[in-house]
PAMIVO-207531 format. One record per residue (C-alpha): residue in one letter; y, z, x. Coordinates in pm, 1 decimal. Layout:
N
- a:Y:Z:X
...
***
This chain:
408
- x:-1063.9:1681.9:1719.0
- x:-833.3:1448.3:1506.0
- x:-1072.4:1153.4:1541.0
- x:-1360.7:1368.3:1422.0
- x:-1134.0:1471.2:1107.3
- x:-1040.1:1169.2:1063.9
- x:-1411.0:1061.9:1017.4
- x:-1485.8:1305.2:768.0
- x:-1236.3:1214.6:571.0
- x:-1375.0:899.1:592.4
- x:-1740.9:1027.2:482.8
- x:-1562.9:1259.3:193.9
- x:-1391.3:963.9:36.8
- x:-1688.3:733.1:80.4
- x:-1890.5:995.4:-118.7
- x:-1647.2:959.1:-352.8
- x:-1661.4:560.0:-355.1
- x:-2021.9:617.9:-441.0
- x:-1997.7:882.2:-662.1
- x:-2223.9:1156.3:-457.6
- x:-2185.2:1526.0:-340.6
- x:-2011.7:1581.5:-21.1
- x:-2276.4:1846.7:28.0
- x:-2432.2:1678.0:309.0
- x:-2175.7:1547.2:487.2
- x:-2023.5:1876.7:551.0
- x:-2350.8:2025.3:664.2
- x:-2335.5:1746.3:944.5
- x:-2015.3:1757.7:1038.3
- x:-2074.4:2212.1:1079.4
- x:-2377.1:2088.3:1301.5
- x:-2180.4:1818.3:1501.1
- x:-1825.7:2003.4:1546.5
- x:-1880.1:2401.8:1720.0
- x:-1553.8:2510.9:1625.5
- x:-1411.1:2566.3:1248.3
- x:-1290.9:2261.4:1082.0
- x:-864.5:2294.3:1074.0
- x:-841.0:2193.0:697.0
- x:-444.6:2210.0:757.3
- x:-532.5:1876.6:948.8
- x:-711.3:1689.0:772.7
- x:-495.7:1768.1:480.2
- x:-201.0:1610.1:639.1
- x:-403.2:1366.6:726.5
- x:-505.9:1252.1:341.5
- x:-129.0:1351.5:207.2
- x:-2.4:1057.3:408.8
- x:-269.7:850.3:321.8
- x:-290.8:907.6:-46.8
- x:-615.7:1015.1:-81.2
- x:-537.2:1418.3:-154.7
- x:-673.3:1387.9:-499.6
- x:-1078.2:1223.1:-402.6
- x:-1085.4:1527.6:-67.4
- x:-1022.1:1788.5:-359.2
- x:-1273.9:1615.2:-610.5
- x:-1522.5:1638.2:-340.3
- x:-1444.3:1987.8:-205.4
- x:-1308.6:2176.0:-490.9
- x:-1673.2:2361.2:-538.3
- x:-1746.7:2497.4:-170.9
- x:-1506.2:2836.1:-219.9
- x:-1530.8:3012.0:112.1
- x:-1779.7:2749.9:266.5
- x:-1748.8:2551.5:592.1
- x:-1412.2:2727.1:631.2
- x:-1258.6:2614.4:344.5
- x:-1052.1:2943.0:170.2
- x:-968.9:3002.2:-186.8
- x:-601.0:2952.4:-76.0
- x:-617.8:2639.0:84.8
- x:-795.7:2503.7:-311.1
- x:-506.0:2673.5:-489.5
- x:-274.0:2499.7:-272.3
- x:-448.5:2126.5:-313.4
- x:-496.3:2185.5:-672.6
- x:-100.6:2273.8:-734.0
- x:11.0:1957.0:-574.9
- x:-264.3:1733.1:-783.1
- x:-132.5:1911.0:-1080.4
- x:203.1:1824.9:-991.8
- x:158.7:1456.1:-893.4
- x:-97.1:1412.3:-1184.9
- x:251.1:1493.0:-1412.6
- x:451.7:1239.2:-1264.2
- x:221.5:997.7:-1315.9
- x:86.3:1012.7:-1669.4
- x:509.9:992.5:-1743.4
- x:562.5:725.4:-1498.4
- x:222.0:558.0:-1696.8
- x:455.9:637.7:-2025.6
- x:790.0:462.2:-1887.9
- x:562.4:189.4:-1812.2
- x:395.8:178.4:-2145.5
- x:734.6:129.9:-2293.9
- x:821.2:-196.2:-2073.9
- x:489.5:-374.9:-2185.5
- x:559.5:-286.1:-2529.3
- x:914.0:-377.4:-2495.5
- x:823.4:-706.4:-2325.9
- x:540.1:-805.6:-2573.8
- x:787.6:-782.4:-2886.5
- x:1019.7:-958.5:-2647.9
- x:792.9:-1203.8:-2651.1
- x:797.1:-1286.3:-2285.6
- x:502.9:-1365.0:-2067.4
- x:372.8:-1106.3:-1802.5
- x:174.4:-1049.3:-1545.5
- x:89.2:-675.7:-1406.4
- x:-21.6:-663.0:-1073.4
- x:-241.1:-431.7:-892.4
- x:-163.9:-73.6:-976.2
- x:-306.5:29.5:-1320.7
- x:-581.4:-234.6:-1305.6
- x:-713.8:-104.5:-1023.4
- x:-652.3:247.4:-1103.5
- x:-829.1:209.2:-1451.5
- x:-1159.3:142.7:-1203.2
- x:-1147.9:476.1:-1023.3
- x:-1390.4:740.5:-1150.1
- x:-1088.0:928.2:-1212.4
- x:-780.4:716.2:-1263.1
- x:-531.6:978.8:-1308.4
- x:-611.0:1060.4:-905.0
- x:-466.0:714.1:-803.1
- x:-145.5:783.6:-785.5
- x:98.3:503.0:-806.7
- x:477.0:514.7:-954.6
- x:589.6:179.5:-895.5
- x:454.5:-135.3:-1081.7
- x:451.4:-501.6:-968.7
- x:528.5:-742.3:-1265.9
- x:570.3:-1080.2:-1249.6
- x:741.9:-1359.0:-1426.6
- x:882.1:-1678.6:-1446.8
- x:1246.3:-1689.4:-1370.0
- x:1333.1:-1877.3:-1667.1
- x:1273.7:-1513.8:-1838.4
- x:1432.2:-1306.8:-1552.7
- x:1796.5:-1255.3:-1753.7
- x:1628.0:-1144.8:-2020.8
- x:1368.5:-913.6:-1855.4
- x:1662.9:-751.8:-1644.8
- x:1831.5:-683.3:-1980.5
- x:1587.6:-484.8:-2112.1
- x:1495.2:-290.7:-1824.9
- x:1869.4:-220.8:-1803.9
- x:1841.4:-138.8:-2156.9
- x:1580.4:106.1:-2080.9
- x:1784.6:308.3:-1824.2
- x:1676.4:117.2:-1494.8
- x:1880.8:87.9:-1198.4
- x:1936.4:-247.4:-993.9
- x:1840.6:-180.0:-644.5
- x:1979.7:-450.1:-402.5
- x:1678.4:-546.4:-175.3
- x:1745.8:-833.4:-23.3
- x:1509.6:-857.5:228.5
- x:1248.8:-989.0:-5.4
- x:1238.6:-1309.3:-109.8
- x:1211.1:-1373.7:-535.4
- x:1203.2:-1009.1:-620.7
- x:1401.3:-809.6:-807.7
- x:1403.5:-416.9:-809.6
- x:1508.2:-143.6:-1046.7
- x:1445.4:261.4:-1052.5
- x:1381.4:513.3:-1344.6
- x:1533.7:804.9:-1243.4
- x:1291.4:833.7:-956.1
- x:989.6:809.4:-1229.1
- x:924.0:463.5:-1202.8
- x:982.6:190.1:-966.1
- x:940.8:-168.2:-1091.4
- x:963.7:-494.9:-905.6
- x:978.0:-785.0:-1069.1
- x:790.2:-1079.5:-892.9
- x:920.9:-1502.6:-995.8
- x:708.5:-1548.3:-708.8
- x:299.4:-1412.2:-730.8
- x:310.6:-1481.7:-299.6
- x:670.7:-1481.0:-203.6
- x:581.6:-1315.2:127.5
- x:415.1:-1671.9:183.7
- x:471.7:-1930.7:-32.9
- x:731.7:-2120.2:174.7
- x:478.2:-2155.1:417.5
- x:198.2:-2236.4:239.4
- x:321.6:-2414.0:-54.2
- x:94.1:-2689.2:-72.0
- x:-226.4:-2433.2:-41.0
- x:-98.2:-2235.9:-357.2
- x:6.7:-2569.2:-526.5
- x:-385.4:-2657.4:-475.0
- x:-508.2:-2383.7:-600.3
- x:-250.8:-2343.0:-890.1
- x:-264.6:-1979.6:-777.2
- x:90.1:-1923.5:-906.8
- x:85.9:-1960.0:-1302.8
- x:-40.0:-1807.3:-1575.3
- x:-357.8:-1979.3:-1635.0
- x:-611.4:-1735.3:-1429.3
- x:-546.7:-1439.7:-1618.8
- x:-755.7:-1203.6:-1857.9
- x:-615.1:-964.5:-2086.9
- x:-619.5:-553.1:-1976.9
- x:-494.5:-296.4:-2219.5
- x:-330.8:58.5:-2166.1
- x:-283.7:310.2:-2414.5
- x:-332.0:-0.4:-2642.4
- x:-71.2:-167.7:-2499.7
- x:-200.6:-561.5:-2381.0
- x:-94.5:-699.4:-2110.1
- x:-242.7:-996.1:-1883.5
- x:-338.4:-936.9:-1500.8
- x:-498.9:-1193.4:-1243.4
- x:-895.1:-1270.4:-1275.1
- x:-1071.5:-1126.3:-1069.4
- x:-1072.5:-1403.1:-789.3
- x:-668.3:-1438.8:-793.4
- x:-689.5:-1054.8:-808.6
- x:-843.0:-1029.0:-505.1
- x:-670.2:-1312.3:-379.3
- x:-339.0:-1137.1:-423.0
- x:-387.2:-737.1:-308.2
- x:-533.4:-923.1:12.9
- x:-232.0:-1114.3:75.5
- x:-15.4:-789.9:-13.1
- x:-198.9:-586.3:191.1
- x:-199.2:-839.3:522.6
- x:189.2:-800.5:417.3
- x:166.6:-459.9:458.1
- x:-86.4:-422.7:733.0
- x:192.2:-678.8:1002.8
- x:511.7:-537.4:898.6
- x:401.8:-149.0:815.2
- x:41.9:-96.7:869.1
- x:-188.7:21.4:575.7
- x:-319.8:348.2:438.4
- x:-662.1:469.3:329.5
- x:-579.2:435.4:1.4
- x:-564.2:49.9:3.4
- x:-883.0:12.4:172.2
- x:-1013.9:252.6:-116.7
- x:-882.8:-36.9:-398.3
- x:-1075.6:-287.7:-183.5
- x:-1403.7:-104.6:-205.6
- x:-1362.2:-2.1:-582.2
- x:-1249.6:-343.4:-667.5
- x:-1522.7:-534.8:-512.0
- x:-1751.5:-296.2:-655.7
- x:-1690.5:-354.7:-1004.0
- x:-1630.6:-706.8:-959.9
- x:-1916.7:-815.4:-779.8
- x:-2118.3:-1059.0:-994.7
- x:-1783.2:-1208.7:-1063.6
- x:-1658.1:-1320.1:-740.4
- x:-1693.8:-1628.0:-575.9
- x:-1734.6:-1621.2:-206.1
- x:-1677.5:-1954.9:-101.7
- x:-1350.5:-1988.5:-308.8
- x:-1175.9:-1693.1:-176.1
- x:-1275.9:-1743.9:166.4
- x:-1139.5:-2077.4:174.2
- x:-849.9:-1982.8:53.7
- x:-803.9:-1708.0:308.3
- x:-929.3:-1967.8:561.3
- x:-609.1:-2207.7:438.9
- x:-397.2:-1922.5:476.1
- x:-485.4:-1806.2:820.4
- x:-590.0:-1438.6:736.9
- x:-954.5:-1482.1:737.9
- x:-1041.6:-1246.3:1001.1
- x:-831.3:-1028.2:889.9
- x:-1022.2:-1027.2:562.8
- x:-1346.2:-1038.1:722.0
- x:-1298.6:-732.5:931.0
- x:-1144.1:-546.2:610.3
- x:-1448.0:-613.3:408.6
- x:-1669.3:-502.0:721.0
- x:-1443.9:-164.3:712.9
- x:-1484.8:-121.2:397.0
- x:-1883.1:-195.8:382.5
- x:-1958.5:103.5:684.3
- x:-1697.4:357.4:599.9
- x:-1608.8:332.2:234.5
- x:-1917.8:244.6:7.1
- x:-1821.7:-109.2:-17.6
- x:-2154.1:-310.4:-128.6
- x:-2273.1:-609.7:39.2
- x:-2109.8:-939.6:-69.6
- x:-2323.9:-1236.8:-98.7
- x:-2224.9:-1495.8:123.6
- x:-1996.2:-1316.9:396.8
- x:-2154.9:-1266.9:734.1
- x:-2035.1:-1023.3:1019.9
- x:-2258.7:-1157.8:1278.0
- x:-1883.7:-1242.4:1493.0
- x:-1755.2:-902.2:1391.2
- x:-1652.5:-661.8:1706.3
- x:-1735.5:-309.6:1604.1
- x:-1485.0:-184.2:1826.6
- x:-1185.7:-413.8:1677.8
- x:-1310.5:-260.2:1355.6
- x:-1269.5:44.8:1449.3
- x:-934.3:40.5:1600.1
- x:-841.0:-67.5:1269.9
- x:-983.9:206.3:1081.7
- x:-895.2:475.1:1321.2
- x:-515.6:323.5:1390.6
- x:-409.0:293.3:1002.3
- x:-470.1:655.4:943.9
- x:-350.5:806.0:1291.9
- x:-18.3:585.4:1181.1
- x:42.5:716.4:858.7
- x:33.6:1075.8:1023.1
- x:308.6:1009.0:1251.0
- x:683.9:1113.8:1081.9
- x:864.8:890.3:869.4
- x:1091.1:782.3:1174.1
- x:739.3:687.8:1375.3
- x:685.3:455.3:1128.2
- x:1003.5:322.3:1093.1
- x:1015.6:266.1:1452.6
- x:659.3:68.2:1463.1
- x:740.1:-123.9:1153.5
- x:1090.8:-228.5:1341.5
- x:886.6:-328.8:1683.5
- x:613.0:-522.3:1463.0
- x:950.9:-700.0:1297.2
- x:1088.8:-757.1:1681.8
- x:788.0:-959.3:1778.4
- x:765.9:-1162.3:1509.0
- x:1072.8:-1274.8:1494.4
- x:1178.1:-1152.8:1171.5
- x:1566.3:-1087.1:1203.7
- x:1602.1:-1051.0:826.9
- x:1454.6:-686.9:876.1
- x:1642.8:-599.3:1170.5
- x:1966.1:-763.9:1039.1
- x:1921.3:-499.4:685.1
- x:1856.3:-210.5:871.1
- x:2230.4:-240.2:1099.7
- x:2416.5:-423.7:940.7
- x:2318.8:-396.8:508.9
- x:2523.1:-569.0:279.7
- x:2754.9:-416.6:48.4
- x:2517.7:-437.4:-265.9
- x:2263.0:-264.2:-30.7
- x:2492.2:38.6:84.0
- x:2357.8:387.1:-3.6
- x:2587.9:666.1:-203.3
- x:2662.1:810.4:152.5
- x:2894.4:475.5:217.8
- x:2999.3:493.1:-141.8
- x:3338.0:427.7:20.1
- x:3249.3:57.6:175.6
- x:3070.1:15.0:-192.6
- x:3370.3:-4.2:-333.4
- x:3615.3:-164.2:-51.7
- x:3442.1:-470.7:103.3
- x:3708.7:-468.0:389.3
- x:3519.2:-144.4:525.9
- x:3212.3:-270.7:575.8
- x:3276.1:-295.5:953.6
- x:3315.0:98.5:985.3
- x:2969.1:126.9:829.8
- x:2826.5:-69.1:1054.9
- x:2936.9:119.3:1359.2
- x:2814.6:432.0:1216.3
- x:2495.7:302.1:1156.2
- x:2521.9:189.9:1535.8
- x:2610.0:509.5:1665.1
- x:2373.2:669.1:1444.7
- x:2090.5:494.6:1599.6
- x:2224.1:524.3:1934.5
- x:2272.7:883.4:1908.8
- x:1881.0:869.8:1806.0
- x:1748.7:686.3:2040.8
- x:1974.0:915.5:2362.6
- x:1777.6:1222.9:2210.5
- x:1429.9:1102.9:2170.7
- x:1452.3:791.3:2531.3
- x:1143.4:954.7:2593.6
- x:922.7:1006.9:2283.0
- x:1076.4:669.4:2142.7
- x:957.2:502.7:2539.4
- x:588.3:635.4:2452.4
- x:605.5:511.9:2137.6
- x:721.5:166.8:2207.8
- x:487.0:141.0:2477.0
- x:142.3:300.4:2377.9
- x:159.6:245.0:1963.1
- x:342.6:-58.4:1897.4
- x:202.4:-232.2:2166.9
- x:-151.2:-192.1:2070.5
- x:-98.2:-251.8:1707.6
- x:71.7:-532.7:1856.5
- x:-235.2:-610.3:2054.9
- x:-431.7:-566.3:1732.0
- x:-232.2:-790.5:1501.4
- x:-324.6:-1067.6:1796.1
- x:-696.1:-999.8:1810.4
- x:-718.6:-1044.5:1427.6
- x:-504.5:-1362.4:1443.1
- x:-207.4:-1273.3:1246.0
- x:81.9:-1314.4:1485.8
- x:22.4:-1530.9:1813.5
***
């Protein structure tokens, strides 16, 4: 039953996409499914895939049809409501940093986010309260100033390369990027050198609020929420949602994008499948249009399924699921940096809960051990769900990340 919700939540949001009633695909899925459709489900299912907002858009007008109550609207509708709030002030904070900036006269960039959002039918349903901004570090002092100025926080995460972090009262979350791609620049310098990715020259101006701001083109735009996203998708896995900015983004930047360009790119960079099979995703379950130039005549429909079907079963595990597959993903590729945060942190990285080793280095040690024991203690109670885990889910995402060609 959970892969049929799964697909029409898939078929809901692609109505969406395309800007159609739903009307039809719920008729189907009545005729293909005997049994009433368990909205508590599939509303779990598009809470941890942040796409709440586009089911209730497409739902909100069958009242007491296919099994969907008055209740169960009320409910949907209260937490849109709620997380509509938060955004429109965490759009405000963010309106006063660009303003703030601009008479600062410092250069930006604003990355994904609010561009993409402003391309959603309705952009107050993409919900976002972090923003990616990017500068050069000769302006990082005086950035970090201001935001301190503003009220932010400095959160220590130093498991990122050429980023810098800082929190609004949980309203906003901004990281500050001296890097565009510093998940892979060290690595693939000379590609980014070559295609002078990395500056300010392929930008356009956006405006919020009428507030101006520069984001990428639309080539380095796409450029850059792929590499993100393959980020993501190794260390984490994806959501719906992203696949959703794909689609919409393509979409409305279709006679601007040139093929060969970004593929080559991606081909330089060793995520081209990767891409491919996103855009192939993307074309049969989300509205995606066809894209001059790209062929899926190698494409396995299977392979594209499992990646379809695997991001969203993921996000609908519990938070410690995740954590565990994201910690197994970091295990086999060798990345000790994550491992090496999550048991033994640093003392700029400590939580309140250790405020005591925050303010006496020497105590660091008993943290540690505690964080040990802590895990220990974890992993005594659940041997056997954490076992099932480790062998069934990370090893076929594991399997997956091979077949697409992003770890070896």
């Amino acid at each position: 039953m959970q892969n049929s919700h799964i697909y029409l939540l898939l078929s809901v949001v692609r109505d969406y996409i395309k800007q159609v009633s739903s009307v039809e695909t719920l008729e189907n899925y009545a005729k293909k499914n005997n049994t009433d459709t368990d909205w508590k489900d599939i509303y779990t299912i598009a809470v941890q895939n942040g796409v709440l907002p586009f089911l209730y858009h497409q739902i909100k007008n069958f009242n007491n049809q296919y099994n969907i109550n008055s209740d169960f609207l009320v409910a949907l509708k209260n937490n849109i409501i709620y997380r509509s709030s938060r955004q429109i002030k965490a759009n405000e904070c963010l309106c006063t940093i660009i303003d703030s900036f601009n008479k600062a006269d410092i250069p930006f960039i604003i990355l994904k986010g609010i561009v993409v959002a402003e391309l959603y039918p309705n952009p107050e349903y993409r919900y976002s309260c972090d923003a990616d901004i990017h500068i050069s570090s000769e302006y990082l002092e005086a950035v970090q100033k201001i935001l301190i100025e503003l009220g932010y926080e400095h959160k220590y995460i130093n498991t990122i390369k050429h980023t810098y972090s800082y929190i609004l009262h949980n309203v906003l979350y901004i990281d500050l990027h001296t890097r565009l791609f510093e998940d892979f620049y060290d690595k693939h310098q000379k590609v980014f050198e070559e295609y002078e990715i990395d500056s300010f020259e392929n930008t356009t101006k956006y405006s919020i609020s009428n507030q101006e701001f520069l984001s990428l083109q639309p080539n380095e735009f796409l450029i850059y929420i792929f590499c993100h996203m393959t980020k993501h998708y190794v260390n984490s896995g994806i959501n719906l949602r992203q696949l959703m900015d794909i689609s919409i983004y393509v979409n409305a930047h279709i006679n601007q994008l040139e093929v060969n360009y970004i593929m080559a790119f991606f081909k330089k960079m060793g995520i081209e499948k990767f891409v491919l099979y996103t855009f192939f995703v993307c074309r049969k379950y989300l509205g995606m249009v066809d894209i001059e130039g790209i062929f899926y005549d190698d494409v396995d429909e299977k392979v594209a399924d499992e990646i379809i079907y695997t991001s969203l079963e993921n996000n609908m595990g519990t938070k410690s699921d995740i954590e565990r597959i994201s910690t197994t993903r970091a295990y086999y590729r060798g990345n000790k940096q994550i491992v090496r945060a999550k048991l033994f942190p640093k003392q700029e990285e400590l939580s309140d809960r250790y405020s005591y080793a925050k303010k006496h280095k020497i105590l660091l040690p008993i943290v540690w051990c505690n964080i040990a024991i802590y895990y220990l203690m974890r992993l005594i109670k659940n041997k056997k769900n954490i076992s099932l885990l480790f062998h069934r889910k990370s090893r076929e995402q594991i399997a997956l990340l091979k077949k697409l060609g992003l770890i070896k």
